[in-house]
C-alpha positions as CSV (number, residue, x, y, z in Angstrom):
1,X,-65.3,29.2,-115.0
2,X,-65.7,32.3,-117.1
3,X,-66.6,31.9,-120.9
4,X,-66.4,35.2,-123.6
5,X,-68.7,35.6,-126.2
6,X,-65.4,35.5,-128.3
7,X,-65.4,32.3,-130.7
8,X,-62.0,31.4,-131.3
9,X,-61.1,29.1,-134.5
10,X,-59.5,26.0,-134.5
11,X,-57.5,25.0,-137.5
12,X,-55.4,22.1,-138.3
13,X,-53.6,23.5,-141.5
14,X,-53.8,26.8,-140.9
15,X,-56.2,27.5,-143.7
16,X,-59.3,28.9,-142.2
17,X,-62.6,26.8,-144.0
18,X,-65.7,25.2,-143.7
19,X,-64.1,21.8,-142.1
20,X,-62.6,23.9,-138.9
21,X,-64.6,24.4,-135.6
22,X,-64.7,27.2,-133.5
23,X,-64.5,26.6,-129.1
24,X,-65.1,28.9,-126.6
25,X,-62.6,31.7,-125.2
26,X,-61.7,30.5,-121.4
27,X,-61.5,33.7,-120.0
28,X,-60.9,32.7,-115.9
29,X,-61.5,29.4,-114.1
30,X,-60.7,29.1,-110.3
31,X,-61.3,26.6,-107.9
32,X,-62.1,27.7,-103.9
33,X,-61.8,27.2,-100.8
34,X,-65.4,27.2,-99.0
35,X,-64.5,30.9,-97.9
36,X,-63.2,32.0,-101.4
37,X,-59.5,31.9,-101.1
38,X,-58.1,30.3,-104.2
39,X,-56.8,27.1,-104.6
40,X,-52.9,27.2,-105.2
41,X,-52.4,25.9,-108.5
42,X,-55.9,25.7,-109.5
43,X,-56.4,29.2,-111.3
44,X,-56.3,30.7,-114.8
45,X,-57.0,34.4,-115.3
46,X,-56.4,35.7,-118.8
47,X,-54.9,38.8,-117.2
48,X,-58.1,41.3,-118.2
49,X,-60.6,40.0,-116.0
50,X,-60.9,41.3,-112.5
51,X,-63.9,39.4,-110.6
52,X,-63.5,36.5,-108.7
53,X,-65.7,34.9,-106.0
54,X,-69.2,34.5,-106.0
55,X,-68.7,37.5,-109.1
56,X,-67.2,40.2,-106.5
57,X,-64.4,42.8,-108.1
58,X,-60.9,42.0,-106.8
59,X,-58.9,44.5,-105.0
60,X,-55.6,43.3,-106.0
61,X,-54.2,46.5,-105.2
62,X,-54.7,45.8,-100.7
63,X,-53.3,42.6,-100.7
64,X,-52.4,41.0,-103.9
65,X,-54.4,38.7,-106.5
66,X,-57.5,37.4,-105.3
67,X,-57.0,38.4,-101.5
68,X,-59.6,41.2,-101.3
69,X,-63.2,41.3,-103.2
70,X,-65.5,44.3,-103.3
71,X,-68.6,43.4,-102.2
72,X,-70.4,46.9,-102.3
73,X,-71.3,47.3,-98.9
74,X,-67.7,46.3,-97.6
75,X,-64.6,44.8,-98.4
76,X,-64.1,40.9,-97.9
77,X,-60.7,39.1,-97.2
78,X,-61.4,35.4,-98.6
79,X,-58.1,34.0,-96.7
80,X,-59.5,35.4,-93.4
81,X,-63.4,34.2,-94.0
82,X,-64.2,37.7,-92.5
83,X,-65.2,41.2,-93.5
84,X,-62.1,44.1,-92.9
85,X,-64.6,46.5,-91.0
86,X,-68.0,46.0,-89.4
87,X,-71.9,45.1,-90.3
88,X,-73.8,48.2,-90.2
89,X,-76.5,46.4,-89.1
90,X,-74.3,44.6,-86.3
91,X,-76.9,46.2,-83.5
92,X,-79.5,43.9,-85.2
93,X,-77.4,40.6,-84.5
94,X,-76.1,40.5,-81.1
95,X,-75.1,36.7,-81.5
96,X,-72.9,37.6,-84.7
97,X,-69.4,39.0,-85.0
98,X,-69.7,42.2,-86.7
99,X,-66.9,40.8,-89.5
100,X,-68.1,37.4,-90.0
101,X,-68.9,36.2,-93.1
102,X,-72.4,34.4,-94.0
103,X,-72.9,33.7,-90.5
104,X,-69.3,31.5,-90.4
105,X,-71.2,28.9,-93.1
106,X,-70.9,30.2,-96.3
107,X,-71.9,26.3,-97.8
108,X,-75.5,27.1,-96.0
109,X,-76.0,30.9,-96.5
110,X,-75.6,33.5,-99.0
111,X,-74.6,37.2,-98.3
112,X,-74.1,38.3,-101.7
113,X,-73.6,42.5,-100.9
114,X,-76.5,42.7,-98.4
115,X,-78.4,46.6,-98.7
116,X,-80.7,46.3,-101.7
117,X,-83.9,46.6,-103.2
118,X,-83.1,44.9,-107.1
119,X,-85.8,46.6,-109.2
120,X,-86.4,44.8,-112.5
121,X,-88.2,46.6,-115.8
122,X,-87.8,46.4,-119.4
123,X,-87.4,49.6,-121.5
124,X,-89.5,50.6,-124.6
125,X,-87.5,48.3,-126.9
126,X,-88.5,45.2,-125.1
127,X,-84.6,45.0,-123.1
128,X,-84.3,43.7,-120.1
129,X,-83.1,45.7,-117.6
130,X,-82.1,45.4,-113.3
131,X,-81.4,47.9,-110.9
132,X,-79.9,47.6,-107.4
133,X,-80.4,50.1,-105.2
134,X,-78.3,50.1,-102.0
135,X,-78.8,52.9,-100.2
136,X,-81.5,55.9,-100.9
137,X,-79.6,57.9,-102.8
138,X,-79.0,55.1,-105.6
139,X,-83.5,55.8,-106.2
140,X,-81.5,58.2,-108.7
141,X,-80.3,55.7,-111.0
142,X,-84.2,55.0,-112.1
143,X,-84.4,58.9,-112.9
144,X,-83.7,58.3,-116.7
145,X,-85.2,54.7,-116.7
146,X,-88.3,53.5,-119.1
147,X,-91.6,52.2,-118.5
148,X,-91.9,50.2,-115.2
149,X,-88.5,51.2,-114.1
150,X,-89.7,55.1,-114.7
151,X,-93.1,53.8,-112.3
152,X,-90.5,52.8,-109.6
153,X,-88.4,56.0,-109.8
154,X,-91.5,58.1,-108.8
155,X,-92.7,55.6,-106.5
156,X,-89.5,55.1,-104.7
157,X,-88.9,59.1,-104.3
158,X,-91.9,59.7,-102.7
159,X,-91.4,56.9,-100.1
160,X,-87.8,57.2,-99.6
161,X,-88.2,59.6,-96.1
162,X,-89.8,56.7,-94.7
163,X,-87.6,54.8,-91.8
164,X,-89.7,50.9,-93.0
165,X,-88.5,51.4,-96.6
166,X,-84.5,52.7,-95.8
167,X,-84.7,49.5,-93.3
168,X,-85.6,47.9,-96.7
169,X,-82.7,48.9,-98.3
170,X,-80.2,48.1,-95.2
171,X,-81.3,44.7,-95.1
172,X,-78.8,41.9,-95.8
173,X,-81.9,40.2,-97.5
174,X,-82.6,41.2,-101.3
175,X,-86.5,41.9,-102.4
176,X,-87.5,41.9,-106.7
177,X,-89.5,44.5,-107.4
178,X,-91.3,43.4,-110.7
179,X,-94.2,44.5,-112.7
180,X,-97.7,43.0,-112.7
181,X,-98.3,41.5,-116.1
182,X,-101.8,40.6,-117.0
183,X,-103.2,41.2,-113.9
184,X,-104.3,44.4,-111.3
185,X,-103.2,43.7,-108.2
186,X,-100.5,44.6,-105.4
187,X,-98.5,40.9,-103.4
188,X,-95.4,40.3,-101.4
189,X,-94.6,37.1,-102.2
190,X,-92.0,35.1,-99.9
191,X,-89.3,33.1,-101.2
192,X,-90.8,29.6,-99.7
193,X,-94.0,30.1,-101.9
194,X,-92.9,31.5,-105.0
195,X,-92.8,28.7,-108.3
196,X,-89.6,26.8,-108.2
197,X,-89.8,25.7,-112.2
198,X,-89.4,29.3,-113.0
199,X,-86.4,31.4,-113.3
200,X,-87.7,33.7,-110.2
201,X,-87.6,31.2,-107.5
202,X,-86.6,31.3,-104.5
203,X,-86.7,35.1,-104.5
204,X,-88.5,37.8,-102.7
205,X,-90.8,39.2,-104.7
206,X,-93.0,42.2,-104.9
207,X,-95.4,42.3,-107.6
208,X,-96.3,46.1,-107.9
209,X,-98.7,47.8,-110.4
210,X,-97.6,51.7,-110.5
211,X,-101.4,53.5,-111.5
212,X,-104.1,51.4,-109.3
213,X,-105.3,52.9,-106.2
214,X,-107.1,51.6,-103.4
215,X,-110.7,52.8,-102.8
216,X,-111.4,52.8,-99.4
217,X,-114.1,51.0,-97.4
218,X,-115.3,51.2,-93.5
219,X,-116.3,48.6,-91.5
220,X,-119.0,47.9,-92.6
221,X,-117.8,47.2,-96.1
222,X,-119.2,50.4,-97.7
223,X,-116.7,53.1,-99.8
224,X,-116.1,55.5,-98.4
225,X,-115.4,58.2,-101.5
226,X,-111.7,58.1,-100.3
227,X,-108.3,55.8,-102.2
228,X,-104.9,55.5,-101.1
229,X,-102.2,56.0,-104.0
230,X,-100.7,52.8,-105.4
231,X,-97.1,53.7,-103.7
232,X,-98.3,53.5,-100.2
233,X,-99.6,50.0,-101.7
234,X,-96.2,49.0,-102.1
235,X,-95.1,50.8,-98.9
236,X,-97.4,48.0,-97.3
237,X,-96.0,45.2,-99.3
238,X,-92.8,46.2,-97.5
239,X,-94.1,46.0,-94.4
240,X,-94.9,42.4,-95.3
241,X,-90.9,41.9,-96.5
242,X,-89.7,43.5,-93.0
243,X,-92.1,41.2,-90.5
244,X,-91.3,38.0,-92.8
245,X,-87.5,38.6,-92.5
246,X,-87.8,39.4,-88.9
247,X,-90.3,36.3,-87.9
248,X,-89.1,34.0,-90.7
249,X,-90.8,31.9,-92.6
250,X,-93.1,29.7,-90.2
251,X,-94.1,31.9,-88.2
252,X,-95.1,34.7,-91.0
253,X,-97.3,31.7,-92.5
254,X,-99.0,31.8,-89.2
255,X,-99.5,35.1,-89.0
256,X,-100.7,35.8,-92.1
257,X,-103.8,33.4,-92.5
258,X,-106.9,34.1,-93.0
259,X,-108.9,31.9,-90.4
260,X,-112.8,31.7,-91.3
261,X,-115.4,30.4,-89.0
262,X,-117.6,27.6,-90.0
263,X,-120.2,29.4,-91.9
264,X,-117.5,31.0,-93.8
265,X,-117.3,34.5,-91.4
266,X,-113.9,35.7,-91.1
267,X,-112.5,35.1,-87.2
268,X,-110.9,38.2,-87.7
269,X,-114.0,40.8,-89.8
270,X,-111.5,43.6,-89.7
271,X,-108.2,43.0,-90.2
272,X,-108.3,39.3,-91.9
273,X,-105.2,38.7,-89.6
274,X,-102.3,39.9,-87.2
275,X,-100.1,40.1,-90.3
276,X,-102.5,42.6,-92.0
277,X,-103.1,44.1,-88.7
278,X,-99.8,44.9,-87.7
279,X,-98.9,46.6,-91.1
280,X,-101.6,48.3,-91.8
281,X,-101.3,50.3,-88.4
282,X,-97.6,50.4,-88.1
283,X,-96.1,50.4,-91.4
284,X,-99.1,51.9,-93.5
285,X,-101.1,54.2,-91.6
286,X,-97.8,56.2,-89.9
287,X,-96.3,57.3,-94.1
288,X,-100.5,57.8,-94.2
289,X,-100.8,60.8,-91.6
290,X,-97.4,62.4,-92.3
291,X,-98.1,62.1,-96.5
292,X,-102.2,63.6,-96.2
293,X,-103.4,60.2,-97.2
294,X,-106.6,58.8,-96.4
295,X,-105.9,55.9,-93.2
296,X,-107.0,52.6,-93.4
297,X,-109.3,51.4,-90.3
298,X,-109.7,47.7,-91.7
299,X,-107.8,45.5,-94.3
300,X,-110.9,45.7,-97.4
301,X,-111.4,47.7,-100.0
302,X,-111.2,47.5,-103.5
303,X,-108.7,48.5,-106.6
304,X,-110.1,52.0,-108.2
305,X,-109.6,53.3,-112.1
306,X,-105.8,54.3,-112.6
307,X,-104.4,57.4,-111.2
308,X,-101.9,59.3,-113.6
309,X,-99.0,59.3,-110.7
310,X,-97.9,56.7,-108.5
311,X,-98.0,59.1,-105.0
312,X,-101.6,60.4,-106.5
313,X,-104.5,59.7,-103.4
314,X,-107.8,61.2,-102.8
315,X,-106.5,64.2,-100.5
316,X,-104.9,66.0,-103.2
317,X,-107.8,65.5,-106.2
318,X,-111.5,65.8,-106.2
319,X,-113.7,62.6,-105.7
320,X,-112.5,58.9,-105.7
321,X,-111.3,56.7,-108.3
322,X,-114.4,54.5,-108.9
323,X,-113.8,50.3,-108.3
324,X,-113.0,48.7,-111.6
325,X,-114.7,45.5,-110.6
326,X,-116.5,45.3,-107.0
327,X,-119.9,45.2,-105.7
328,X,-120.7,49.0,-105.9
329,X,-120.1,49.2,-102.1
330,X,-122.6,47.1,-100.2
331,X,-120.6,44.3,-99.6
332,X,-117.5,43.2,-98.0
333,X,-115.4,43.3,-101.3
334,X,-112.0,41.9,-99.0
335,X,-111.4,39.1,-101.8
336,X,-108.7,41.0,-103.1
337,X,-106.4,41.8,-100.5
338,X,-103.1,43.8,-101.0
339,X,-101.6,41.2,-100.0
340,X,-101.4,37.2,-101.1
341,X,-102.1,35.3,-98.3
342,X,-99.4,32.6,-97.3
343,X,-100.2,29.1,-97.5
């Protein structure tokens, strides 16, 4: 059922007072079919309104009312359960029909357009704002955005060569792009661990903050006088998206601890663990050598003073951005990761 803001007034005398009461405008109400053909008989549209199923534009115009729903990335026939051309991505699922629709269980699974990074700001007014971007080209719709969304335009443009974020994009999987508040620091979060009492559950999430590089440290846990910029932070948290889509949810978890040995020594002194390992030298490190930026040998380091730009590293300016809060360099400083570790 769709409701207007429109309050319409209900009088029995025709005299418009205090005593009448106002109800809601009904603008549609439909009842489906599992696949989202309509039930005969079971419709109202008030004649105006053009969505339908699971909020999708009707195409009326292919094969009369409520037959055909825009989905962005392709056109959907509710009546057939199936798609009227192919999944882009088809190569990536053998086992699927290129034209089936959530996998042939839409009760189970979700494929709302598929293709998107939804990046989510407010403006200098305090509004709320989202942005979907399905395809590299749709970075452009930030261009005029404010504040956060503005952070994401540049940060977005200066990654949007690279083959990890257009995969990204393709994706029939959605990742939130949101800002840090109160906090420095750089996560992917998967859906399974984010807080199901808020209004973000159940999401992807990366928590990004646009000006906060990462200073550098070898081995050995000493700086090395060299940061990354904050975008190839969030390159990295992409990286995390891409293997936990791929490997799903248990096996990410697995990957992505932290073992210690029984003194407290990490199993792993370099990388932490395969998860960090495996973006860090095939996700990060590859945008790193193309881009000029400093590489990473290890997953440590340390968040550095803010940069002015989000695609600002160490290569381009003079000196390092100094660590905000670490140890000054002699220690192994690793307790803030770029990454939050799964549980």
């Amino acid at each position: 059922m769709v409701v207007s803001d429109a309050k319409l007034i209900v009088s029995s005398d025709n005299v418009i007072d205090v005593t009448d009461i106002l109800t809601p405008e009904i603008v549609s109400a439909t009842d489906y079919y599992p696949f989202g053909m309509p039930m005969p008989g079971r419709s109202f549209n008030s004649g105006d309104y053009r969505f339908g199923f699971n909020g999708k534009e009707k195409v009326d115009e292919i094969s009369g009312s409520g037959n055909s729903y825009d989905f962005g990335a392709r056109i959907y026939d509710p009546r057939l359960g199936k798609w009227l051309s192919t999944d882009p991505l088809q190569a990536k699922y053998p086992a699927l029909s290129p034209y089936s629709f959530c996998v042939n269980n839409p009760i189970y699974y979700v494929d709302p357009d598929g293709n998107k990074i939804v990046v989510h700001y407010r403006d200098d007014r305090g509004r709320s704002h989202r942005v979907v971007i399905r395809k590299v080209a749709d970075i452009e719709k930030l261009k005029e955005a404010q504040g956060f969304g503005q952070d994401m335009y540049k940060t977005l443009t200066y990654l949007k060569d690279d083959e990890h974020l257009q995969e990204a994009i393709s994706l029939r999987t959605a990742v939130h792009t949101r800002e840090v508040m109160g906090g420095d620091f750089v996560a992917f979060v998967p859906k399974e661990n984010t807080d199901q009492s808020t209004g973000e559950s159940y999401q992807h999430q990366i928590y990004f903050e646009a000006y906060d590089p990462l200073n550098l440290k070898d081995n050995d846990g000493n700086f090395t006088g060299e940061y990354q910029s904050p975008a190839l932070g969030f390159l990295h948290e992409i990286g995390h998206f891409l293997n936990r889509i791929k490997n799903g949810a248990k096996q990410h978890a697995i990957n992505s601890e932290i073992k210690k040995n029984p003194d407290g020594s990490y199993v792993d002194p370099i990388y932490h663990s395969p998860e960090e390992k495996n973006v860090i030298i095939n996700v990060e490190n590859p945008f790193a050598k193309k881009h000029g930026e400093p590489l990473r040998t290890n997953h440590k380091g340390d968040i550095g003073k803010p940069v002015e730009n989000p695609s600002q590293h160490s290569s381009q300016t003079e000196g390092a951005g100094h660590n905000t809060r670490g140890d000054g360099g002699n220690n192994d400083n690793s307790n803030l990761p770029r990454t939050i570790p799964t549980e």
